[in-house]
N, C-alpha and C positions, 0 to 999 in steps of 0.2 A: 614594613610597608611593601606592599607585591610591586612588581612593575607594569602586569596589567590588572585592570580589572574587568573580567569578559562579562556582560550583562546579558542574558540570554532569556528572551522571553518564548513562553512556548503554549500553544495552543493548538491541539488537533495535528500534535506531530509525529505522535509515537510509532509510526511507523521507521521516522529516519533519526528522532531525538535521541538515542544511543550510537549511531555512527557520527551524529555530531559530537557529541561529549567526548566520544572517546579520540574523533581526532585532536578535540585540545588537550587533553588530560594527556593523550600520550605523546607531545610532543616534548623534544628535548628541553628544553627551554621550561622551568619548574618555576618562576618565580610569579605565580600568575592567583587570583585568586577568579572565580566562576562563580556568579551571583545571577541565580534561575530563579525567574518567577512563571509559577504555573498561574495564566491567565485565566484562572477558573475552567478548567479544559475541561470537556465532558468524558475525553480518553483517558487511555491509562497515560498517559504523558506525568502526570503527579506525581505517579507510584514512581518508574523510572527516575527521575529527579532524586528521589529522597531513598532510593535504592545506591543510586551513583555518590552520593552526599553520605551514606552509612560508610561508605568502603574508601571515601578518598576526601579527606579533611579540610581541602581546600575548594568545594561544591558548601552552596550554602544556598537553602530554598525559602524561596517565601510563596505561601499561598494565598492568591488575593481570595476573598470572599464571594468577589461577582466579579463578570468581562470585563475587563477596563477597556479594551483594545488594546494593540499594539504599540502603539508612543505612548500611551498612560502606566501602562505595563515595563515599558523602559523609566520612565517617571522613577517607578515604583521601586526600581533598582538602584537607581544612583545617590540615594541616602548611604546607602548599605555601602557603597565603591570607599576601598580606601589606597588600592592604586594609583601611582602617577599617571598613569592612562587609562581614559575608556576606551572599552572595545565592542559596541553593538553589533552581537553575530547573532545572525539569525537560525534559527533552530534547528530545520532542513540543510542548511547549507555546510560547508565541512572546510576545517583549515588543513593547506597542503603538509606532509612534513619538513619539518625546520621552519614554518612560515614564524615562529613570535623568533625563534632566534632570531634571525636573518633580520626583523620588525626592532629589535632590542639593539641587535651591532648598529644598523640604519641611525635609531634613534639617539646612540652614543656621539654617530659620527657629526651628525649633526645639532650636535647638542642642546637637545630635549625642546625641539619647533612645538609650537600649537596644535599642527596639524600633520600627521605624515597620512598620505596619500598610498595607496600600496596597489598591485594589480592584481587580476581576475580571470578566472578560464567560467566559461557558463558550461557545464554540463547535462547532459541531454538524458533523458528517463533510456533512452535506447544505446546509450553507451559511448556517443559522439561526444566530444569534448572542443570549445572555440573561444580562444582566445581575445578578450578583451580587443576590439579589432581598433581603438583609441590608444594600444600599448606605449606605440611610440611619445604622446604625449608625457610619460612619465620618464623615457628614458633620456627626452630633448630636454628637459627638465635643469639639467646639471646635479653636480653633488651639492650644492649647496642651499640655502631655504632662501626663500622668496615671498611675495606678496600677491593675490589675486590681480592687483592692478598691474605689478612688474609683469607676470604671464598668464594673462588674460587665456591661454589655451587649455589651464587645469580647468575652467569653467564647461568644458566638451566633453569631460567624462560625465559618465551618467553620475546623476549627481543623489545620491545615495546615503544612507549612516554609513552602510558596512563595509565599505572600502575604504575605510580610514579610520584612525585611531586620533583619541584626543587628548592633550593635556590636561586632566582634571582640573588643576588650578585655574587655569584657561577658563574652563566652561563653569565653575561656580563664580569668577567675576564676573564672567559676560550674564550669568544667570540663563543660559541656555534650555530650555525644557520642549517636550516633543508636545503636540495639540493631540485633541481626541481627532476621529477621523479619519479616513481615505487620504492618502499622498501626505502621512504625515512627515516626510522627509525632509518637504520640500521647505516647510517651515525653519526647518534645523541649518539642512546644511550650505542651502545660502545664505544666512546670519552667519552661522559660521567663518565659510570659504571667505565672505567681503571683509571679515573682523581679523580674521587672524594677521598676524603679523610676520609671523616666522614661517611659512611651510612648507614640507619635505614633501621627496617624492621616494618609492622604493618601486623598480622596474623590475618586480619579481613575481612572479604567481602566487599568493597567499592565499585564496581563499577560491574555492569551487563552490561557485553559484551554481544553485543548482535549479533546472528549468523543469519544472513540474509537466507532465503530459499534460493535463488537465488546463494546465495554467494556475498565477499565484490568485487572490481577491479579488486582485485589481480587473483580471480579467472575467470576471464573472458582470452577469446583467442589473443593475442593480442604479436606484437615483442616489447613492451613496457617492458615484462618480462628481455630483452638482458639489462635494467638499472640496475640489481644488480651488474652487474661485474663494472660497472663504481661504484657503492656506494662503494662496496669492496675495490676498490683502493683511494677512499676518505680516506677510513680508514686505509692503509698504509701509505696511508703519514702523516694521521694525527701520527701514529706511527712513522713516520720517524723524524718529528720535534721534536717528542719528544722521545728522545734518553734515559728518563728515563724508558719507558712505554715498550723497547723492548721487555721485557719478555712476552709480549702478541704476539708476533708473531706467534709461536706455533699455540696457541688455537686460533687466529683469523686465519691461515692459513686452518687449520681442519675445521672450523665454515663455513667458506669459501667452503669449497668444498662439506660439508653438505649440505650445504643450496642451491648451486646449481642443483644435484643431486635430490634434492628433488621438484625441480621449473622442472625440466626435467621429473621427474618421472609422476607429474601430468599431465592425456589425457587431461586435457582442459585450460591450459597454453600456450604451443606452437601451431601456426600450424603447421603440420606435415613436412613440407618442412624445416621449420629452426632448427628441433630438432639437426641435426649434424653440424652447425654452433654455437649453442647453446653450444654444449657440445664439440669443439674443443676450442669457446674462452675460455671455462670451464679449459679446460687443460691446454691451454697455460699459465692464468694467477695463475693457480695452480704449473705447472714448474717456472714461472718468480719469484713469491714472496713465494718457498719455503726455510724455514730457513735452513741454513745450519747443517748438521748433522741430522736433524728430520725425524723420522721414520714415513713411510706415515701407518696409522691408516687402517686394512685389507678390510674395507668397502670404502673405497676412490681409494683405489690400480688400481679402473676399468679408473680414470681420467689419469693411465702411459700406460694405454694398448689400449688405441684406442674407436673410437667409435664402431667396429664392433666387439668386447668384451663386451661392455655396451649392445648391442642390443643383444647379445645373452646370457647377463647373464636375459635380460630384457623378451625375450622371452620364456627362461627356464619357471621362476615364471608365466608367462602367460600359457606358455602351462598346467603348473599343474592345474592352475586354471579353465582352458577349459574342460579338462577333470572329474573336478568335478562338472562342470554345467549342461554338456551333463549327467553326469549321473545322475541327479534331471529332466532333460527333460522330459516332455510326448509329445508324440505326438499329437492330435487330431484327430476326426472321418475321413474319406475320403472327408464327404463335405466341412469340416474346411478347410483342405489342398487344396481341389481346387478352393475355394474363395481365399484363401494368393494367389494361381498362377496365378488367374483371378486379383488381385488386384496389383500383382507384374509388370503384365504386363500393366494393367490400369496406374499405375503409372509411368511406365517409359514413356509416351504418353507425350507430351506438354499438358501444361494445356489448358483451352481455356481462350483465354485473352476477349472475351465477354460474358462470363457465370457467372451471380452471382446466388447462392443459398439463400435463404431467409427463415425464420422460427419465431416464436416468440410462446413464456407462455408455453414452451414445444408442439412443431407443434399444436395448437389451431386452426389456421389459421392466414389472412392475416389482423393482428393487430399492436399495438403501433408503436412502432420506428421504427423499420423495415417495415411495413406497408407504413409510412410518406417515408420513404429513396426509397422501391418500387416505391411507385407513382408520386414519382419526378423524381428518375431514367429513368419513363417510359416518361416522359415528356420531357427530357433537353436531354436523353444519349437513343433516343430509337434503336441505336443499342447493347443495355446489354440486353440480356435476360435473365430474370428473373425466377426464376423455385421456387415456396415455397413447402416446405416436410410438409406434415401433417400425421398425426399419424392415420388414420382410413376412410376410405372409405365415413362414416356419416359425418366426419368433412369435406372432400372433395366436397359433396354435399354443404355445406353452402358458398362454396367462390363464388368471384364475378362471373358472366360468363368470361367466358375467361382466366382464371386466369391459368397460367403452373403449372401444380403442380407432386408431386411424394410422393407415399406414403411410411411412413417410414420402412427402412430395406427393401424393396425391391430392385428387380435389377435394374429397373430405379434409383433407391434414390443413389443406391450404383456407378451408371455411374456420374452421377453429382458429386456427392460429391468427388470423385477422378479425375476428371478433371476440376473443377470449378479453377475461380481465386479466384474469391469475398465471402466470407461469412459472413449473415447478421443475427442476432442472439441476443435476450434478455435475455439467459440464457445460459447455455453452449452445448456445443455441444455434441452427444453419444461420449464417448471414442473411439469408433473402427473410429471416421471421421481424418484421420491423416492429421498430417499438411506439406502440401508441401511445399518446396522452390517456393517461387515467389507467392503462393495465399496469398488475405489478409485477416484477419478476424477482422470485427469490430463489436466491442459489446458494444450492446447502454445500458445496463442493465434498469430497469424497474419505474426508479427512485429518485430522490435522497434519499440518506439513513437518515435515523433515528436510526433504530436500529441496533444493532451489523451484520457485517454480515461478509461472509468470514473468515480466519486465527482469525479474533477478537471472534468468535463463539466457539473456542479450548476450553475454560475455563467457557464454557456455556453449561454445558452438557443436561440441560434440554431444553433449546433453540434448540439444534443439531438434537434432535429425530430420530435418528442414519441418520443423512446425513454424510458422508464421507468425511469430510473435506478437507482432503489430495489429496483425488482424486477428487475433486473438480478442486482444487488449479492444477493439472499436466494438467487437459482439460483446464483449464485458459492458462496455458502455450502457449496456441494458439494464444491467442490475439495479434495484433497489433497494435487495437489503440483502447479507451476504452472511449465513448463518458464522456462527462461531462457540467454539466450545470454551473458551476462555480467555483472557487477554491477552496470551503469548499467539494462539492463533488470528486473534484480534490484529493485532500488532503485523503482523506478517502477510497478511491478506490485504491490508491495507499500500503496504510496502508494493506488494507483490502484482496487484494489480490497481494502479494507479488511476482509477474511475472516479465517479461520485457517487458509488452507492454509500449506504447506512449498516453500518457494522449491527446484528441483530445477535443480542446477548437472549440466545434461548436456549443452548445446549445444543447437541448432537439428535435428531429425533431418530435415527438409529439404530440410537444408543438405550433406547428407553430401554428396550426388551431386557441388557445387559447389565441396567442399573436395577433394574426390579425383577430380576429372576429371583427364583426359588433354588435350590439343592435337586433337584429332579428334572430340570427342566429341558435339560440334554439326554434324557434318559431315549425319547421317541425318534431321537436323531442317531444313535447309535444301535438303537435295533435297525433301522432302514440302513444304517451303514455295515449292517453283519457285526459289530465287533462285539466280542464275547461278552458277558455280565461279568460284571467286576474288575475288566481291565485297566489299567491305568492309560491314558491317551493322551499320546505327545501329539503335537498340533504341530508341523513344521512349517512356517509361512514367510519363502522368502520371496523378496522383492526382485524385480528384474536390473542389470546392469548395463549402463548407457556407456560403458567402454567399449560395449562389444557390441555388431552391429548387429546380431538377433537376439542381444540384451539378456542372453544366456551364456551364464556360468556354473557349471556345477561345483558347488563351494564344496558339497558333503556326499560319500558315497552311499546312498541311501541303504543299500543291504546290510553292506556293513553296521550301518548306527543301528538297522532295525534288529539284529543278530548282538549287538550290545547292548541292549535295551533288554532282550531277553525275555520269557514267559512273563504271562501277567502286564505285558506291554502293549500296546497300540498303535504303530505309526503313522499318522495321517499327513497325508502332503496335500496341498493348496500351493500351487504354482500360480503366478503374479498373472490375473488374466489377458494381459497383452502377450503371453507364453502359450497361452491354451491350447494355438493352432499352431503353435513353430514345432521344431524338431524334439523339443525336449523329452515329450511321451514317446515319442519314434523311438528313440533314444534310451529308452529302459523302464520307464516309470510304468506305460501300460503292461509292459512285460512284467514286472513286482506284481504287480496289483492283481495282473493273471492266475500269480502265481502265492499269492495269498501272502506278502510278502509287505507289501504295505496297502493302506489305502488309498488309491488315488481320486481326492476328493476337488480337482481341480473346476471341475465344472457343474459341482455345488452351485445352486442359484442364490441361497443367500450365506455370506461367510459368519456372519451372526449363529446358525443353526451348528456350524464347527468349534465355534469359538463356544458355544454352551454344552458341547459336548465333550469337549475337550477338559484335562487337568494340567495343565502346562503347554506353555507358544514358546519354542522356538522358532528365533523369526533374526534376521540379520537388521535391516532399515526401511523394515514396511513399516505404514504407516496405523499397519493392524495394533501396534503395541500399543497406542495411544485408546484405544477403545477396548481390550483385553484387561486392562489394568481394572477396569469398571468392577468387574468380576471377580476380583482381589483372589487371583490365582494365581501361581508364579509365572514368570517368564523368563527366558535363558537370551540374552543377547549373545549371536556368534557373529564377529566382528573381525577376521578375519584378514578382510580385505580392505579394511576403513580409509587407510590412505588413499587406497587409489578408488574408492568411490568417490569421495569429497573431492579430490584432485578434477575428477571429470563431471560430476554433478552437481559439489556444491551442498553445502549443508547450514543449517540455520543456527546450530549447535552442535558440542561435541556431547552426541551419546552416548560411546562410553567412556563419557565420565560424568556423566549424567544418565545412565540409565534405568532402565524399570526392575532392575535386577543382575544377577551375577553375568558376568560377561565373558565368551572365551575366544582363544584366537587358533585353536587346532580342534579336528575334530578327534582326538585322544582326550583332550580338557570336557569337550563337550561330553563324550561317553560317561565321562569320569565321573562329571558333574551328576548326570542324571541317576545313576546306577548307585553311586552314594545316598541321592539324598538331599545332598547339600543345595541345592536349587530351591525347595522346599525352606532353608531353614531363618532364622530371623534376622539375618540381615539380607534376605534376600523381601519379605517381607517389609525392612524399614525403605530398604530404596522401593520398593511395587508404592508404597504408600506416600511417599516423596514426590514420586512420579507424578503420580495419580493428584495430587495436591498442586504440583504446578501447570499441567498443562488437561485439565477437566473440571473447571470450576463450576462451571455450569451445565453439569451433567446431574440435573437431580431427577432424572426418570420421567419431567412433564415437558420435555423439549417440543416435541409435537404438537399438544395440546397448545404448548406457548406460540407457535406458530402462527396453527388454525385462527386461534383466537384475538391475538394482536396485530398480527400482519395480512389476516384475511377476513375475518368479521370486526375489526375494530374493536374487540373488547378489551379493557383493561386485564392484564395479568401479569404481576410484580416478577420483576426478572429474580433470578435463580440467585443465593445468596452465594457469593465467593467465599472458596474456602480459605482457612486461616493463609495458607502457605498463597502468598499472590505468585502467579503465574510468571511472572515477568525474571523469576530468580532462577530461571534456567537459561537467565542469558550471564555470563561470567566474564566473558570477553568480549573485546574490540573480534575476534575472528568469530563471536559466534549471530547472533541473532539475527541481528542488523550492519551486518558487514559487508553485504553485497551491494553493488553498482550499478 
């Protein structure tokens, strides 16, 4: 029999559900058994579960069949518990290390209470970490157990499941079970707190709650909020059956009208139409279960006077506050103000329901993903018209003919962009493009990830190189739906940028050209790049370095490898395009490429055209390997420097030992590699197809189309089948996937 039994319910968490598990799985303290139920999650959160459950014997999964909710979901576990204690941890959130020891000596010393009580730090999506600011409450406590009525002051912490562990025996006499619904806590843990007879306190940090940017349900808008008054009344009656318990009436009647008041108070709880429904059933079941003789508490007084006393003690505290905003106001110049009136009115316009806006690499022009979604657009849907924003008049010159375009911040860019439906976009959008009701914004971002990016970049200051994290994350807030090539990128984008868009399982549209090319089809790209008939072409595509502060290093002396490479060879370089305009070609690479000595293919417009021209990617930690792989042609990881990229940037996993192929750490291995052979031969081969299996599941060539058609005409089209190998098993450790902060 374990000593705990952690019940873990989970639903829509796969972004953080592996740095959960693995903070309890790796903590010292083994004697614990992990009973996860996936609450019919529409994520990969299931897959994870029964991935962590293959590899460590004490995980044990149940799949319900449909949503139960969250306290039904805990229900649904504690059949299965065969621990002396429950442990209800929530999915997102993570135990500190040592916390079940330290939970287990406690429970010794105190010999085996009903209830132990334990403390909390809330940490913050941005890296801030705050202490249960009630702390003291557990350590005035003493060592010894106690009764709710002996110290009425354990009633002050928030009163929760997951800061406290139960004695199972405890809670199958009392017959304890959670309700369906909203605040289903509240049900639990005051039957509990009033019943127990023994309970402990532990004044130690155990578990990091952790505070969603977005916020948890509860703060979403929704009449789901009207479920506390029905939990409330759960817990009167559970006070009624038990006639010894009365003396809680009182302070559950107070708690009661607190805690409603304060569900009211919050703007983004109620819609606004139910707030005085809201706050008369407040009254009413505040008149029905008040104790006789008890004095209503001066700040409740407004639930006997009505709601148009409530709204006007409510508007008071608003007006003061108005008035100290407007006095921090500035106005703006006269032109400011007449762009807000020009955009006031722009806005109040119907959008146009056939207007998409299209951009990509910050207005570069008409490239990557949005590029592929344009030109299928213009094929399948050619009543959308298309409009790309580029940044400069030069850049405008280089688009196709014909191409609509607007350049950035002017008055045309500023019409569209305030009457567009559709926004198509690899990067995020200027802050001033705001987001209208009814337009959609889909972001195919540039990739899949490798290295940290997003909220995980907080704790990466040298990574950051003053990008603005936060305002980042509020222009993300736009998104709607956020392409994905398979659940590992799924998983991380989710993580990564902590919004409420909709994860869109279409593929890479990209990727299409790469997943349905022919043997020929780089043939027109290497006459235009001079290189011989019948050379062999290495593609060398490394990524930039954020230790260095113009994110250049030169890992490999390009003459040299092009001089060991030897007749019959090709060298093309692709520098990481945040290099294009630094020193690096100053620096030698136009001088090769003068000199017939390599390619320099750096300001290629699309790396798609290199990557089909090409017979082998050497590449360090771009994110080109993940789209290269499509093409089932080898790739050389040079690896080199690994520790000290991950050290300063941060990585989601270990590549090489995970990667798309042979890997080397000198460029004597690398020469060696290529001039052999052996790069080519079949195990390099099983890892390219490994790869390709866990992080491209839904790359089946009609990414684009799947776009156009379900996220911008609404037509049905059945998402891309995963391949056998699920994505999610290139996460292996606690330091890889979901290990970031």
């Amino acid at each position: 029999m374990p000593r705990f039994s952690i019940i873990l319910p989970c639903f829509k968490v796969q972004g953080f559900l592996g740095e959960c598990l693995d903070s309890v799985l790796g903590q010292s303290f083994r004697d614990i058994e992990v009973i996860a139920v996936d609450d019919c999650s529409p994520d990969g959160s299931g897959a994870i579960l029964d991935e962590y459950a293959a590899r460590d014997d004490r995980v044990r999964v149940l799949h319900l069949e449909e949503n139960a909710g969250l306290g039904r979901a805990r229900n649904a576990g504690m059949p299965h518990a065969t621990g002396d204690y429950l442990f209800f941890l929530d999915s997102d959130d993570t135990l500190t290390p040592g916390a079940l020891a330290a939970m287990a000596d406690r429970l010794a010393e105190a010999e085996d209470p009903d209830v132990l009580v334990f403390d909390y730090a809330r940490t913050y999506w941005w890296g801030g970490t705050r202490r249960n600011a009630l702390a003291r409450v557990l350590a005035e406590a003493g060592d010894g157990t106690f009764t709710s009525a002996e110290y009425p002051e354990i009633l002050d912490l928030l009163m929760v499941v997951w800061n406290k562990v139960y004695r199972r025996d405890f809670v199958e006499r009392e017959g304890f079970t959670f309700p369906p619904g909203y605040y289903e806590d509240t049900p639990w843990t005051f039957p509990v707190m009033f019943s127990a007879e023994r309970v402990a306190t532990l004044a130690r940090i155990c578990l990091n709650y952790r505070q969603r940017r977005q916020g948890n349900i509860l703060s979403t808008t929704s009449r789901k909020h009207f479920d506390v008054h029905a939990q409330y009344e759960r817990v009167f009656a559970f006070l009624d059956s038990h006639p010894d318990l009365a003396r809680w009436r009182p302070f559950l009647h107070a708690k009661m009208g607190e805690h409603c008041l304060d569900i009211l108070s919050k703007p983004d709880r109620l819609p606004p139409s139910d707030k005085e429904e809201f706050f008369r059933r407040t009254a009413e079941m505040f008149r029905a279960y008040r104790p006789e003789g008890a004095e209503t508490p001066a700040e409740l007084r407004v639930l006997e006077h009505g709601y148009g006393a409530y709204r006007l003690r409510r508007r008071s505290g608003q007006a003061s506050r108005e008035v100290q905003r407007r006095g921090k106001q500035v106005r703006g110049a006269a032109g400011t103000r007449l762009r807000r009136v020009r955009t006031a009115v722009n806005t109040r316009r119907p959008l146009d329901p056939d207007l998409a806006v299209y951009s990509a690499f910050s207005h570069r022009g008409v490239l990557g993903d949005p590029a592929a979604i344009y030109r299928k657009a213009a094929e399948i849907a050619p009543g959308l018209r298309g409009v790309w924003v580029v940044r400069d008049e030069e850049t405008a010159a280089l688009l196709p003919p014909g191409t609509e375009h607007v350049l950035l911040n002017s008055p045309a860019y500023r019409r569209v962009t305030e009457r567009a439906t559709y926004f198509v976009n690899n990067v995020n959008w200027p802050g001033a493009v705001a987001k209208r009701e009814g337009s959609v914004h889909i972001h195919t971002h540039q990739g899949t990830p490798l290295k940290y990016m997003g909220a995980d970049l907080l704790d990466r200051r040298g990574a950051r190189q003053n990008l603005d994290v936060p305002g980042m994350l509020r222009r993300a807030d736009r998104w709607d739906h956020s392409l994905v090539a398979g659940r590992y990128a799924e998983r991380v984008w989710e993580r990564a940028y902590p919004c409420h868009f909709a994860s869109a399982r279409t593929g890479s549209p990209r990727n299409d050209v790469l997943v349905n090319a022919g043997p020929d089809d780089g043939r027109p790209v290497r006459a235009r790049l001079g290189i011989p008939e019948g050379d062999t072409v290495v593609l060398y595509a490394p990524t930039r370095r954020d230790y260095r502060r113009d994110g250049l290093v030169e890992r490999i002396d390009l003459a040299r490898l092009a001089a060991e490479l030897g007749e019959g060879h090709t060298l093309v370089v692709r520098m990481h395009p945040s290099l294009a305009g630094g020193p690096v070609r100053g620096l030698g690479l136009s001088e090769l490429h003068r000199r017939g000595v390599v390619v320099d293919a750096t300001e290629e417009p699309d790396v798609a055209d290199l990557m089909l021209a090409s017979d082998v990617l050497v590449t360090d930690y771009s994110a080109l390997m993940f789209d290269y792989v499509l093409l089932d042609r080898p790739v050389v990881l040079h690896a080199d420097d690994w520790d000290t990229y991950t050290a300063s940037r941060g990585a989601y996993f270990d590549v090489t030992r995970e990667a798309p192929g042979h890997v080397t750490r000198t460029q004597g291995e690398l020469a060696s590699l290529l001039a052999s052979g052996t790069h080519r031969d079949e195990e390099s081969a099983r890892l390219r197809a490994a790869f390709r299996e866990r992080f491209c599941e839904y790359e089946d060539g009609r990414a684009a189309e799947r776009v156009v058609r379900t996220l911008m005409l609404g037509e049905p089209m059945p998402e891309p089948e995963p391949s056998g190998v699920p994505g999610a098993r290139a996460v292996t450790t606690g330091q890889d996937l979901l290990s970031a902060t």
